[in-house]
N, C-alpha and C positions, 0 to 999 in steps of 0.2 A: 320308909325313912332311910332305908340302908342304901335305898335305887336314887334318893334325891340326894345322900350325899357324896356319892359314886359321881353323879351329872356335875353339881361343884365341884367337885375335885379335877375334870375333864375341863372344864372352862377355864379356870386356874392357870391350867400350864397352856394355856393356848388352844384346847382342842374345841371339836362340837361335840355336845351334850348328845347321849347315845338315846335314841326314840326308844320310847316303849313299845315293843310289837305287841299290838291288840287282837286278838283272836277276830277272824274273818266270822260271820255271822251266818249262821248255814240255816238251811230251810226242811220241814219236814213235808214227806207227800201225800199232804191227807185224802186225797181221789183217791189214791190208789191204796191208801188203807181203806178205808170206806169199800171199796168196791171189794177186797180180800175178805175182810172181814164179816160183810154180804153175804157174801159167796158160799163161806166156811160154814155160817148160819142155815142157812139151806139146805147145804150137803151136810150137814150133822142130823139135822130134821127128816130126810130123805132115809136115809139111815135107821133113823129112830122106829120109823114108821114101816120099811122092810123087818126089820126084827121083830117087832109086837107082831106082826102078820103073820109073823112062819114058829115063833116059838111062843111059850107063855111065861116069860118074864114080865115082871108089873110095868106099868106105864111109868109109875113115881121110878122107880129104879134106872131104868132107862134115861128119862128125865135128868136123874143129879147123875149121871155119870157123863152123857151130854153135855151136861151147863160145866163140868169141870175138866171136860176136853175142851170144848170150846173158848172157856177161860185163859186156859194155859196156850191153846193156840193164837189166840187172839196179842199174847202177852208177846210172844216170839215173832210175829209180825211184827207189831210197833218195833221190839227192839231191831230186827233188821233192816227197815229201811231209815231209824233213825243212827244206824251206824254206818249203814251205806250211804244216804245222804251226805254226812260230815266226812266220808273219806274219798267220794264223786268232788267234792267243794274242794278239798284242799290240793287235788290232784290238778285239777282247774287251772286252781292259784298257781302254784307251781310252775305250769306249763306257762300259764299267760306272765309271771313274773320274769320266768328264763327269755321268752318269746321281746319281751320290752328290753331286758337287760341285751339282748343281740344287736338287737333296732338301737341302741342307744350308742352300741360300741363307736369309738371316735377313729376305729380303723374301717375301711371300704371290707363288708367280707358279703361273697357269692357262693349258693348252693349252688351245685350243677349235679347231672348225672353223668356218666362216663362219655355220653353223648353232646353235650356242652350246655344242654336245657337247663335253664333256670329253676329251680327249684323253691328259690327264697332268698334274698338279699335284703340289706338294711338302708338307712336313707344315705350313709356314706357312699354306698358304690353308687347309690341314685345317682347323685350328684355328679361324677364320674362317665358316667352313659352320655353316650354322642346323640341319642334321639329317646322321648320317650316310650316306655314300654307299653305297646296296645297289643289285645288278644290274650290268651294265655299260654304259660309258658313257654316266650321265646329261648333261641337259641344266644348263647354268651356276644358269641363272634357279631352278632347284628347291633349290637349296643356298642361294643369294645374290641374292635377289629384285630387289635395285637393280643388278644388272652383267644386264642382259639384249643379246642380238647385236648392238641399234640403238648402246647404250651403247659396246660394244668395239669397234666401227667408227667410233662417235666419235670415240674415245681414242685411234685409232691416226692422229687428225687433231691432236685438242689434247688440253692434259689436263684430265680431267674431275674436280671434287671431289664427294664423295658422302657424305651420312649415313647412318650405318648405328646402328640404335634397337638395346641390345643390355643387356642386366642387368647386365654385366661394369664398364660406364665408370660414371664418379660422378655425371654428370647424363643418362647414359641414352643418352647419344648415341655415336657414334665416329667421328670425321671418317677416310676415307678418299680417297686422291690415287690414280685410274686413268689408267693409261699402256698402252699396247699398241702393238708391232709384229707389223704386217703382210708374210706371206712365203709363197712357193711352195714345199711339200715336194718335193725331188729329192736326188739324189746325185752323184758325183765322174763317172761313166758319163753319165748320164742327164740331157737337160735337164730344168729342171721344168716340169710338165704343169699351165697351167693351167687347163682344163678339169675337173680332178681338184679345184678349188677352192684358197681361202684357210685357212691358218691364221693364229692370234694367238696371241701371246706375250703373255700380260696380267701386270704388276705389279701388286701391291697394295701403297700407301704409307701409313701407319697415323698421322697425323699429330694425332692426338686431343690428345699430349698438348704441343705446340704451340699448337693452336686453342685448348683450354685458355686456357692462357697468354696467347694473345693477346687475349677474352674478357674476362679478370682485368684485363689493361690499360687495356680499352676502359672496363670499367664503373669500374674505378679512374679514368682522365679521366673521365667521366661525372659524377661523383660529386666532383670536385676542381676540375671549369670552372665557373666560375660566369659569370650570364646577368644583365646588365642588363636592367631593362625600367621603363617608364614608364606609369602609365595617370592617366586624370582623367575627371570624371564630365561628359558634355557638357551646358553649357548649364544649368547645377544653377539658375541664377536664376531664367530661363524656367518650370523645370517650376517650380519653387515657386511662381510665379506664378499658373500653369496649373492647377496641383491642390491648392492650398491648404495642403499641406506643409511647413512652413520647410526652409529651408536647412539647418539643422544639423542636425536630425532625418534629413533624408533622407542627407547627410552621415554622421552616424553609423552608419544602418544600412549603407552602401554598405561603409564600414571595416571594418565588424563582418565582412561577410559578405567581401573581401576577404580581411581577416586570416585567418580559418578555411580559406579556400582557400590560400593562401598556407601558412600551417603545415604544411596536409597534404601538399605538396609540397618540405618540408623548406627552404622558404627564409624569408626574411623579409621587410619591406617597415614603410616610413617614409615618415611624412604630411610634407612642409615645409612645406604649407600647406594650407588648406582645399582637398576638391574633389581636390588633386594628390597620388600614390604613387610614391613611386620602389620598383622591387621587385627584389629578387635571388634567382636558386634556379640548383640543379643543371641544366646542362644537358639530363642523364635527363627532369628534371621538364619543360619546354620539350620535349622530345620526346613525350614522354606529352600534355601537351595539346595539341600539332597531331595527336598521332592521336584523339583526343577530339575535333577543332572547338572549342577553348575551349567549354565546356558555362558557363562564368563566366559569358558575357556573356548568355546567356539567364536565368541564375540572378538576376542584377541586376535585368533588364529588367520580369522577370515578380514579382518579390518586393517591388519599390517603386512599382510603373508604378499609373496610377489610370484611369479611362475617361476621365480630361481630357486627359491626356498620359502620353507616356512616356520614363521616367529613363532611360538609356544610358550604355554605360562604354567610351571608347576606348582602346587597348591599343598600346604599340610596344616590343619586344622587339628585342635583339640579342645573338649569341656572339664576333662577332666583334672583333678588336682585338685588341692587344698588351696591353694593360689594361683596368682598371677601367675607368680615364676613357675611352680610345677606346671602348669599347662603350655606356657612356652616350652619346657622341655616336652613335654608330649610331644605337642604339635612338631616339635624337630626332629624327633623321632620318626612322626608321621610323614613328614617329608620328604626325610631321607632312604623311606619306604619305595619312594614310586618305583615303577617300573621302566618308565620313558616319560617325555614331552608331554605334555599335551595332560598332565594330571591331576587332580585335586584328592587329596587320602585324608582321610578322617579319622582321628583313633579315638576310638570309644571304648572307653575302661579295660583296654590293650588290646581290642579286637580291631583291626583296620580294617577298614571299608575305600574298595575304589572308585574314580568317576572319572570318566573320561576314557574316547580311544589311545591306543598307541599310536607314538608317533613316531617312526622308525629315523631317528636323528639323535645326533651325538646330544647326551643331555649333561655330562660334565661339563665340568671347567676346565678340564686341563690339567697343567699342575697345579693351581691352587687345591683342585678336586683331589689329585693326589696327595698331596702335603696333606690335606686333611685327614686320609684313608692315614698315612703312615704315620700322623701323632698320635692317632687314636690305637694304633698297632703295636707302637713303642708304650704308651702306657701301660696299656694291656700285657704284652711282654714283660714288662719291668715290674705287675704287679703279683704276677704267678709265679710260681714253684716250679713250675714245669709246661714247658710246650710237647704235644704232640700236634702232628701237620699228616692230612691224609684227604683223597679225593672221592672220586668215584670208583665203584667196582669195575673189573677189569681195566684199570687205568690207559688211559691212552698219551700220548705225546703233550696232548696242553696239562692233562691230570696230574701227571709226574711233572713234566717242567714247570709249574706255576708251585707245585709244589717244593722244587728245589730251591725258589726263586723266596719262599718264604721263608725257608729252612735258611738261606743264605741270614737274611733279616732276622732273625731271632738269635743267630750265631754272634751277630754287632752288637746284643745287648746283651747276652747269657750262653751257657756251654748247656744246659741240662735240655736238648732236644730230641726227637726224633721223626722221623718219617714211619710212618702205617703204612707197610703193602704186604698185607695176607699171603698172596701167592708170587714169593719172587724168583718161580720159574716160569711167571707169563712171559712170552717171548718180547714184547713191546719192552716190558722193564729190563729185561737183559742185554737187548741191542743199545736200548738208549743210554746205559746208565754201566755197560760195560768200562769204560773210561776213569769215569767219576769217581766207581766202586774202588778203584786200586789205591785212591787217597788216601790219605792217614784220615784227614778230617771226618771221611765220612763211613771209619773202620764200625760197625754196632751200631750205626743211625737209622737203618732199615729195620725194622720190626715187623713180626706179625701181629693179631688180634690179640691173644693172650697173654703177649707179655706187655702189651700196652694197658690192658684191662686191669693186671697186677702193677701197674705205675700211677694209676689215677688216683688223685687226690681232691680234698675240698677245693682247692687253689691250682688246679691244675689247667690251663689252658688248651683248649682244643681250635684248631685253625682249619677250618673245610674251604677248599681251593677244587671249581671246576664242574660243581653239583650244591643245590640246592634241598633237594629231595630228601631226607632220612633214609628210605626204604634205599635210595641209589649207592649212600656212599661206602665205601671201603667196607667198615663196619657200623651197621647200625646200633648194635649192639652198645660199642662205644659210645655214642653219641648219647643213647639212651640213656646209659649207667652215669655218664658223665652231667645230662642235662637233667632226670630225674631222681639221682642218687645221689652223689657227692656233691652236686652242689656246684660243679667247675663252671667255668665262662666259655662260650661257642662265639666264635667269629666263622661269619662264611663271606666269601667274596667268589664271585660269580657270575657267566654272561650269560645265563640260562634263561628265560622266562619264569617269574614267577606263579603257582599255580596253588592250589588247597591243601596239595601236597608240603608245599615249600617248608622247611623246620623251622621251629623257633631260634633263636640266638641272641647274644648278648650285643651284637653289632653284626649287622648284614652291610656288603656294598653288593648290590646286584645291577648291573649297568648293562641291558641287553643292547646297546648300542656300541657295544666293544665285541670285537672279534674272537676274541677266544679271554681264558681268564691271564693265559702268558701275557697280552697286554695287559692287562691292567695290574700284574707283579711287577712287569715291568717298569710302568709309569712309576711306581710306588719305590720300586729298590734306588731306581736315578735321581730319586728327592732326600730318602729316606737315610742310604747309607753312611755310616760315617765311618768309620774306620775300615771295616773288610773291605774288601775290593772281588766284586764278579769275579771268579775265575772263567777263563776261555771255554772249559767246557758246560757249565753250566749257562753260560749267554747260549752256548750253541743249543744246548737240551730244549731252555728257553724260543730259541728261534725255532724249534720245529716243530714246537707247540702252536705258535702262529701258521707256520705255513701250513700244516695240519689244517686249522680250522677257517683258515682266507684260500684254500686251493691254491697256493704255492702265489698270495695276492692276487688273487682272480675275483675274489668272492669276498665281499663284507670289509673290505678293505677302507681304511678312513683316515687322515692326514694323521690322526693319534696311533692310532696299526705301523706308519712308517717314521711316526716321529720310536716308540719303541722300537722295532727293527733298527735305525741305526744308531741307537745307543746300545744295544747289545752289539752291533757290528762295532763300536767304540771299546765294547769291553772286551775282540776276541773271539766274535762267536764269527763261525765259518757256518755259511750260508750253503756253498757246498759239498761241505760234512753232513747238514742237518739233512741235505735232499735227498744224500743217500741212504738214510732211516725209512725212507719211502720206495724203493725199489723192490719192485714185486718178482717172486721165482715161479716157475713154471707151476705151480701147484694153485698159485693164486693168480695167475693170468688166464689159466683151463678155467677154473673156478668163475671169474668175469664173462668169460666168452657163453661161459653154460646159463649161466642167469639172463644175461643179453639177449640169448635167442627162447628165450621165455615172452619176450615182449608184447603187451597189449594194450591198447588205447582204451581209455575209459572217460566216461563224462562227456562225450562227442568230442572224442580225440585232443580234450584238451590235458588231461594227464596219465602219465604215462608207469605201465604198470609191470614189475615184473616180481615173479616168485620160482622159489624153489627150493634145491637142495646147495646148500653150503658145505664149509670144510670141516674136517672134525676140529681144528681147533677155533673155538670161537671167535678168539683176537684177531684170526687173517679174516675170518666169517665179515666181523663187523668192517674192515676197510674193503676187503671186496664190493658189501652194499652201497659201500659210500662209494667208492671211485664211480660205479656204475650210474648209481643215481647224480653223481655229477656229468658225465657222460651224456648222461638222455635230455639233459636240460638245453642240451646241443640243439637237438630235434627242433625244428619247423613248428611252432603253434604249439609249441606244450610250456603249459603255466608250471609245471608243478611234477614231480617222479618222484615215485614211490618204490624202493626195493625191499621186499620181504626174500627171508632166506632161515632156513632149519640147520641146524650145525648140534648134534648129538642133546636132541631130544628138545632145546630150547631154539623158541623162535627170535630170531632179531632183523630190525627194521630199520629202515632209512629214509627219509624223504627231504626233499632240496626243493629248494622254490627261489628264483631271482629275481624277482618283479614286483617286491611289498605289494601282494594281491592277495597270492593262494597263503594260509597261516597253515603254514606245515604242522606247528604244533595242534591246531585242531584236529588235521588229517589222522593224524597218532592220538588221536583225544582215547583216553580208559586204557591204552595200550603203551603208553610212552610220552613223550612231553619233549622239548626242546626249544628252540629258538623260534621267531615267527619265518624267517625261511632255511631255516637247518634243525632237525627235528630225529630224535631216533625213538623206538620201540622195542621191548624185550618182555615175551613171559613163559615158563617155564611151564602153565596150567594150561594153554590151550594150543589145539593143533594145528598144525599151519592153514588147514583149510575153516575154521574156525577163526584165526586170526586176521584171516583174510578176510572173512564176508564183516568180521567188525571194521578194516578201514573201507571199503567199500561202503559200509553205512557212513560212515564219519565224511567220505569226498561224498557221497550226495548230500549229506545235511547242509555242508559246508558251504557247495557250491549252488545248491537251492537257496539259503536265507541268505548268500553274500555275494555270489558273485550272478547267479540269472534274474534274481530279484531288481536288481539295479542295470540287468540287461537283458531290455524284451525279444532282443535278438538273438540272443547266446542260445547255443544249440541246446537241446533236451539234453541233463544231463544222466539220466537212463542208459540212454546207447553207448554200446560199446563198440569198437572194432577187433580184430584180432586179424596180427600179424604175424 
């Protein structure tokens, strides 16, 4: 009564009525009583009949003590096989109950042994099996070619997801999730033998039509983000210049062939002014061309380009942002990243990504490109507490003049500045800035490391001129404390090549198509200044930071190189004041001649090699390598010179290249960094014959994947000669 109103009450709320489990009906063995109980009869009678034979006990006695063993035995029989019966039956049940509840599970699950043999599966994995199973116990892998034994031992670590290619799903695919447990077979008696091996208990999770769904989502975003991007054609005046082309024309065709790229990638894109596109597309489409390499920028290059020159299209993309407008700022960011011509820069959640070669061509604008540089420097100025202004260690002539040239700049808007130079009894700083130094103005502007580190604040501007690199400049130290401590803003502006190296900052200009960073101060002070006025020595400091890095205009020189030079000749600077900062004393002219007759050909003579011992001061060390290695570039057939030179305990390097061919800075690749054909190297860890066989690895690498690859004629570059 209590069981049937328990079942109502279950129905009531919704449920099913709970079955009554009825007792399985078990069997007794009556053969085999029959036959025990025979038996017993027999051998009690056997018995009976030995005893009366050998002793004189009555026959009646014998008799009832017989019939009451026999009784009692006869009693303990029945009772154990009708208890063993009923506990064989339920053990049965049991087994064949669990054995259906497996077979019934709605997930795929496979026995195996450590071996991959089947051992037992249910009709879900049936189903799942590419052929039916014949013979006994095949192996996993013959049914289900992706769950092989490596796989199931995986699974029983993590879980594994798996395709499985199959007619059944709608794109052909079936995502499946493998799980496994690992376990020793034994029993309730028995421990388990591991010696006897591993089983697994494998699942199969069918999750196709999830993955699906998630799929549907991703391409749904894909197709609903949209992608800022920016691009502009570099330097469109130049090339028209250069190839006879107008402007508009060539303008035209750029759009044309823009637009058509752009449509086919389902976005759109708007001129706001000559030369400039702003462009929007699917993020899909921004995916597809970084796996492409933009193929654009070749399309451009090669469809307008003339044998005088060539057109380039620079590219800045971003996804990132809350909106429209944030990802426009990205992407201007990204932009203003490239390197050279010829680029497309991607910033992805601040990480930028490059594509495209360099292309060794002016990729400013000019003064528009300045004017830019110097409203965003006057802002920046106008919104800190304090400048500090500092280059690379052991400063040289473009280091300190680009630096003065800033220092000049920051003077037009605010008094609280200084110059960073650690050691200003390096000789370079003393010659050059002997003059300067006697000013009132620039009485306490030179500092070292520590009192500059005791002036930083949250709000304190730091301005790097002439290096890109953290480990390179003045103090890193500074850099460090300033970008990951207080909080200050970094500006760098520089002609250096960017590399992995390169630091972060608040505003980079890096324009490797400028000859040293003195031009690009310079462009920026002739826009910039308003009230100061250059003074005569600093134009000239200025000038000898160019001719420094142009070979006195030999070298890298470019209408912008000589449009700066004679604005600084406008301001006063004496040309041949700066040349004589470069006059070499007997100390460094012995010093050239000893390095000089070092000389050996390497690469099949096509670059030219020398090493040795330098001066103890390292400042003459490093223009010794340079004059030299411009020197050799003199030479008959050589692409490319290399001077190595040791100067108290550190090694320092050079290499020059005049032919946008040989990438100097590969040559110096792990050892130094620089321009693609003006390049140095510096390290204190390894010995000069050590640092040697690493640029000798770097010119074969260089010259095997870039320059004999593309030339089946180019000599082995293995050989060497020695002269």
């Amino acid at each position: 009564m209590e069981n049937n109103d328990m079942n109502n009450q279950r129905m009531e709320n919704g449920g099913t009525p709970r079955r009554r489990v009825r007792s399985e009906k078990t069997y007794f063995n009556y053969p085999l009583a029959f036959f025990l109980c025979t038996g017993l009869g027999i051998l009690i009678l056997g018995i009976i009949w030995i005893i009366r034979a050998f002793t004189e006990i009555s026959l009646f006695s014998l008799l009832v003590f017989a019939t009451v063993v026999y009784i009692f035995a006869v009693c303990v029989i029945v009772a154990s096989l009708a208890i063993s019966g009923r506990t064989a039956t339920r053990r049965e049940l049991m087994l064949h109950r669990f054995d259906r509840m497996l077979d019934n599970m709605v997930f795929p699950y496979i026995i195996t042994n450590a071996s991959g043999v089947i051992v037992k599966h249910n009709h879900a994995a049936a189903a799942l099996f590419e052929k039916k199973l014949y013979g006994l116990m095949p192996n996993v892998s013959e049914v289900l070619p992706f769950l092989t034994p490596d796989v199931i031992a995986r699974s029983a670590r993590e879980r594994i997801e798996v395709q499985q290619k199959t007619d059944e799903a709608e794109d052909g695919t079936r995502y499946i999730i493998i799980q496994s447990t690992e376990t020793l077979i034994g029993d309730a008696k028995k421990t388990a033998d591991p010696t006897k091996g591993y089983y697994y208990l494998t699942t199969l999770i069918d999750i196709t039509a999830e993955k699906r769904q998630l799929i549907s989502v991703a391409r749904k975003l894909e197709n609903e983000t949209i992608v800022m991007g920016r691009a502009e054609i570099d330097d469109l005046k130049a090339f028209s210049n250069a190839s006879g082309i107008s402007e508009k024309e060539a303008s035209d065709k750029v759009r044309e062939i823009l637009t058509d790229w752009v449509m086919h990638l389902d976005g759109s894109i708007y001129e706001p002014e000559t030369r400039k596109f702003i462009i929007m597309m699917p993020i899909s489409s921004l995916s597809r061309c970084i796996r492409e390499k933009f193929p654009i920028l070749d399309t451009v290059r090669e469809a307008i380009s003339t044998k005088e020159d060539e057109l380039t299209l620079s590219m800045g993309f971003s996804a990132t942002g809350n909106n429209l407008t944030e990802r426009m700022r990205n992407a201007d960011i990204a932009f203003e990243q490239r390197k050279s011509g010829n680029k497309a820069v991607i910033n992805t959640a601040g990480e930028i990504t490059y594509y495209g070669r360099d292309r060794r061509r002016a990729i400013s604008g000019g003064s528009n490109e300045y004017r830019r540089i110097g409203n965003t420097l006057r802002r920046l100025i106008s919104e800190s507490g304090g400048v500090l202004i500092m280059g690379h260690s052991r400063p040289d002539y473009d280091s300190i003049g680009s630096g003065l040239g800033i220092a000049k700049l920051v003077s037009d808007i605010r008094d609280d500045w200084h110059i960073v130079i650690d050691d200003r009894s390096d000789e370079n700083f003393i010659r050059l800035t002997e003059d300067i130094r006697q000013r009132e103005e620039y009485e306490g502007r030179f500092i070292g490391e520590a009192e500059a580190m005791r002036m930083v604040r949250s709000d304190t501007l730091l301005i790097v001129t002439d290096v890109n690199a953290a480990a390179n400049m003045e103090s890193p130290a500074l850099y460090k404390t300033l970008r990951e401590t207080t909080g200050g803003k970094v500006v760098i502006l520089d002609h250096h090549e960017k590399n992995d190296r390169t630091a972060e900052s608040d505003f980079a200009y890096i324009d490797t198509s400028c000859s040293s960073a003195s031009e690009i101060v310079s462009g920026v002070l002739e826009i910039s200044l308003h009230r100061a006025k250059l003074l005569g020595e600093e134009a000239t400091i200025l000038l000898a930071g160019i001719m420094l890095d142009t070979k006195n205009f030999t070298q890298y020189a470019t209408g912008k190189t000589y449009a700066a030079a004679e604005y600084l000749s406008r301001a006063s600077g004496k040309a041949e004041k700066a040349k004589r900062f470069f006059d070499a004393d007997y100390e460094t002219f012995s010093a050239e001649y000893s390095l000089g007759s070092s000389l050996r050909l390497i690469s099949g003579g096509r670059i030219a090699l020398c090493s040795g011992a330098g001066l103890s001061d390292e400042t003459k060390t490093k223009i010794v390598i340079g004059r030299v290695a411009d020197r050799l570039l003199n030479m008959e057939g050589i692409m490319a010179s290399i001077v190595i030179a040791e100067s108290g305990g550190r090694i320092n390097a050079s290499a020059r290249s005049n032919n946008n061919i040989v990438n100097c800075a590969e040559l110096l690749a792990r050892v130094g960094g620089g321009n693609f054909n003006n390049a140095g190297g510096r390290s204190e860890e390894l010995s000069l014959k050590d640092f040697e066989d690493a640029v000798l690895e770097n010119v074969e690498k260089f010259m095997s994947e870039n320059i004999d690859r593309t030339s089946p004629e180019a000599p082995d570059a293995s050989e060497s000669a020695e002269i």
